[in-house]
Structure formats: C-alpha cells, structure tokens
N, C-alpha and C positions, 0 to 999 in steps of 0.2 A: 504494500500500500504506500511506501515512503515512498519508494521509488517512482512507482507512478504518480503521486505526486509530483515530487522533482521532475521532472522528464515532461510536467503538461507545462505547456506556452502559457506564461505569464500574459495577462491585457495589457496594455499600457493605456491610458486614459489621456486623450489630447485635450487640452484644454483650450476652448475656441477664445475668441477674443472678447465677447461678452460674458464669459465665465465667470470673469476674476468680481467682486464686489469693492466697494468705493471702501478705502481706509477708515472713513468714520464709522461706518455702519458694520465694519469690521470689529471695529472698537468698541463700538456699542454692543455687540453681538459677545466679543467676550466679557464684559464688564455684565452684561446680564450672566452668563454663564458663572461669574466670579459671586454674585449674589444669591445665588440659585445655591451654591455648592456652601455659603454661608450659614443661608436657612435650614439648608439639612443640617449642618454642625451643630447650631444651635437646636432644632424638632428633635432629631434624634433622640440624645441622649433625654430626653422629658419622655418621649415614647416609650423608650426602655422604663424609665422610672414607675412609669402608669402603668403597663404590660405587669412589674413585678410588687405591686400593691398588694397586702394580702384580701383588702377586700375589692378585687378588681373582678368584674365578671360584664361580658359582653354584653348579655342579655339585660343587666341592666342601666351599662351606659347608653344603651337603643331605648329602653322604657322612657330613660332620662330625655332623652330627644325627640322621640317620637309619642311625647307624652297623648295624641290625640291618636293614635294607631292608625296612622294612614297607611303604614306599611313601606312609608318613604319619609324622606327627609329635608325640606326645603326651607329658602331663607325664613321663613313664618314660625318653621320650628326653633330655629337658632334664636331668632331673636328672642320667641317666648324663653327658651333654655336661659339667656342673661338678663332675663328680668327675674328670673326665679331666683336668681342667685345676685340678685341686686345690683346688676351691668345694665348699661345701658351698651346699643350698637347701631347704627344709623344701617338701611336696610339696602345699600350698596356693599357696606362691610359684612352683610350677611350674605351676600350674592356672590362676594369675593370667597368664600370660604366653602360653599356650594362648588365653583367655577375650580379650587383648586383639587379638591375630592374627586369630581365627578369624572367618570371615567367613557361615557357615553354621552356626553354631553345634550342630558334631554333637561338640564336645572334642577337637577330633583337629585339624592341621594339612596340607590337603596342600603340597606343594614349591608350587605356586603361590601360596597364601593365606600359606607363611611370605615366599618372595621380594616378594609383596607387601606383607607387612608391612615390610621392612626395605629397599624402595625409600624415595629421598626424594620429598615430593611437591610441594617447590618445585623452579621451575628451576634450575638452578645450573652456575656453567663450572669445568669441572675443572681448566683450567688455577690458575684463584685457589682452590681449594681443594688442589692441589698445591700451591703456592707455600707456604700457610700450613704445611702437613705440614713440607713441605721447613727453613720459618721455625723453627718448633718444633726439630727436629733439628738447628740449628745452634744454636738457644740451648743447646740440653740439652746440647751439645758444647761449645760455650764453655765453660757452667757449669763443667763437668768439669775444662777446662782451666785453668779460675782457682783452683778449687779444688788441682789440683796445683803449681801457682805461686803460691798463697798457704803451703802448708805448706812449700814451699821457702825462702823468704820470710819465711818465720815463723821459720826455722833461722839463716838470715845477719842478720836483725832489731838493728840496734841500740838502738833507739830514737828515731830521729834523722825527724822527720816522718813525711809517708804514704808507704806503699812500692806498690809494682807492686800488689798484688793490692787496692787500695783503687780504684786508675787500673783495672784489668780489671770491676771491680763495677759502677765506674759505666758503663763500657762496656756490659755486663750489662742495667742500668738502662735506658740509652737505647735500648737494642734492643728491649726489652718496651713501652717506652714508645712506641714506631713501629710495631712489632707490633699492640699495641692500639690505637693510633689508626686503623689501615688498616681494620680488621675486614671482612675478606674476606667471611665467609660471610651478612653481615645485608646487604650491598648489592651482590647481584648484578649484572652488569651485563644478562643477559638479561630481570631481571623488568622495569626499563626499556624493553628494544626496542618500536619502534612498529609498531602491530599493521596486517597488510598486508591 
C-alpha cells in the first residue's frame, strides 16, 4: 500500500490569477481565525468544568432550557433561562448564541445540537479537572478565613511588626502560585497517550 502510494502522481494545483485574495482580507481572515482559536481556550476548559460537576446531568440542563417542552430551543428560551437567574440579554445576544450552537441552521436548537454545543472537544481526565474545582474551593475558603482573622487581628493590633493575617496572605500567595504553575486543564495527560 506505501508503495502504491508513493508511485501515484502527485496534483499540483495552478493557481490562476484571480486566486490569490487582497492582503487585508487576508489579514482579517487570520485575525478572525486568531479569535476563534481564543474563545475555545477560554469555552473549553469551563466545558470540562461543567461536564465534571457532580451534580451535572443532561437531562436536566435541557428541562433548564427548554422549561416550556417544545422539544427545541430558541432565543425565547435563553432569554427566559436569564431572567430566571436574574440576567438580563437583549434578544440579538440571544440569536447570537442560537447562531453559534446551531448546526442546521433552521434558528432553533435541538437537545442534541445544544448538548453538542457545550460538550468539550478536547480530551480531558476529570480527575485533574476535579482537582482544580476542588483547588479553587479551598482557596476561596482560605481567602475567607484570613479575611476573618485579619479583622480579628486588626482589633488586638498593636502595632508591633507583621501579624497572623500578613503570614495567612502569603500563604494565600503560594497556593495560587502552585495553582498556577500546575495548570491542569492546558496539559492533559490523555492528549499525550500513544496512539495504539
């Protein structure tokens, strides 16, 4: 099979004179592509995060949405969705969100075309994306706690050097700073596995 591979005549592809596209539009064309490749960096890893919730279930972030059971999903429903949750959304930015989901482009979402919108489309081990949730939650509970040992602290305060909630800060610090050095969700261990 290599072989005959090798051995078949390559195309070569002439490129006429009206091929080539104008430099800006060129520019413009990757600078959209540069953004595009942004918004996933950023969707992604919140996709993973949702996916490993423990109380995450399909069925019923669709109830959520599809609170009136049309069996689809359109800007009428979104919007209702962010007033229930105390958003407001003007109803072109709900058309925007339909427009990016929709895989058929008939304006309408079914259960499948939204679930497949809001799957992640890189690998990812939920274990390290637990971990990180779970990381997160501990910081946000420290924070908490220094901050009520700082105002106590702030009360018996004499003046006399650093007190406890300067030592809990920098605590604080090194744990974001570990945090962010791990960065769980950019280097998964599955997109490495070798391939069988």
């Amino acid at each position: 099979m290599r072989a005959f591979a090798t051995q078949k005549q390559s195309l070569t592809y002439i490129r006429k004179v009206g091929d080539v596209l104008p430099d800006t539009i060129e520019k413009e064309l990757a600078t959209l592509f540069v953004m595009e490749l942004d918004l996933h960096r950023q969707t992604e890893p919140l996709k993973q995060e949702l996916r490993c919730m423990k109380d995450f279930s399909e069925d019923s972030m669709i109830a959520c949405l599809d609170s009136w059971g049309y069996g689809y999903i359109d800007p009428k429903s979104i919007k209702f969705f962010f007033k229930q949750n105390q958003a407001s959304l003007e109803p072109p930015l709900c058309a925007a969100i339909i427009r990016r989901f929709d895989l058929d482009g008939d304006s309408r979402l079914t259960h499948a075309e939204f679930i497949h919108g809001v799957m992640p489309l890189e690998p990812y081990s939920k274990v390290l994306v637990k971990e990180k949730i779970e990381a997160r939650e501990t910081l946000e509970k420290l924070r908490e706690s220094i901050k009520v040992e700082a105002k106590k602290n702030a009360q018996k305060e004499n003046g006399k050097g650093r007190n406890q909630g300067d030592k809990d800060e920098v605590t604080v610090q090194s744990f974001e700073k570990k945090m962010k050095s791990q960065e769980f969700l950019g280097t998964s261990p599955l997109r490495f596995r070798p391939l069988l």
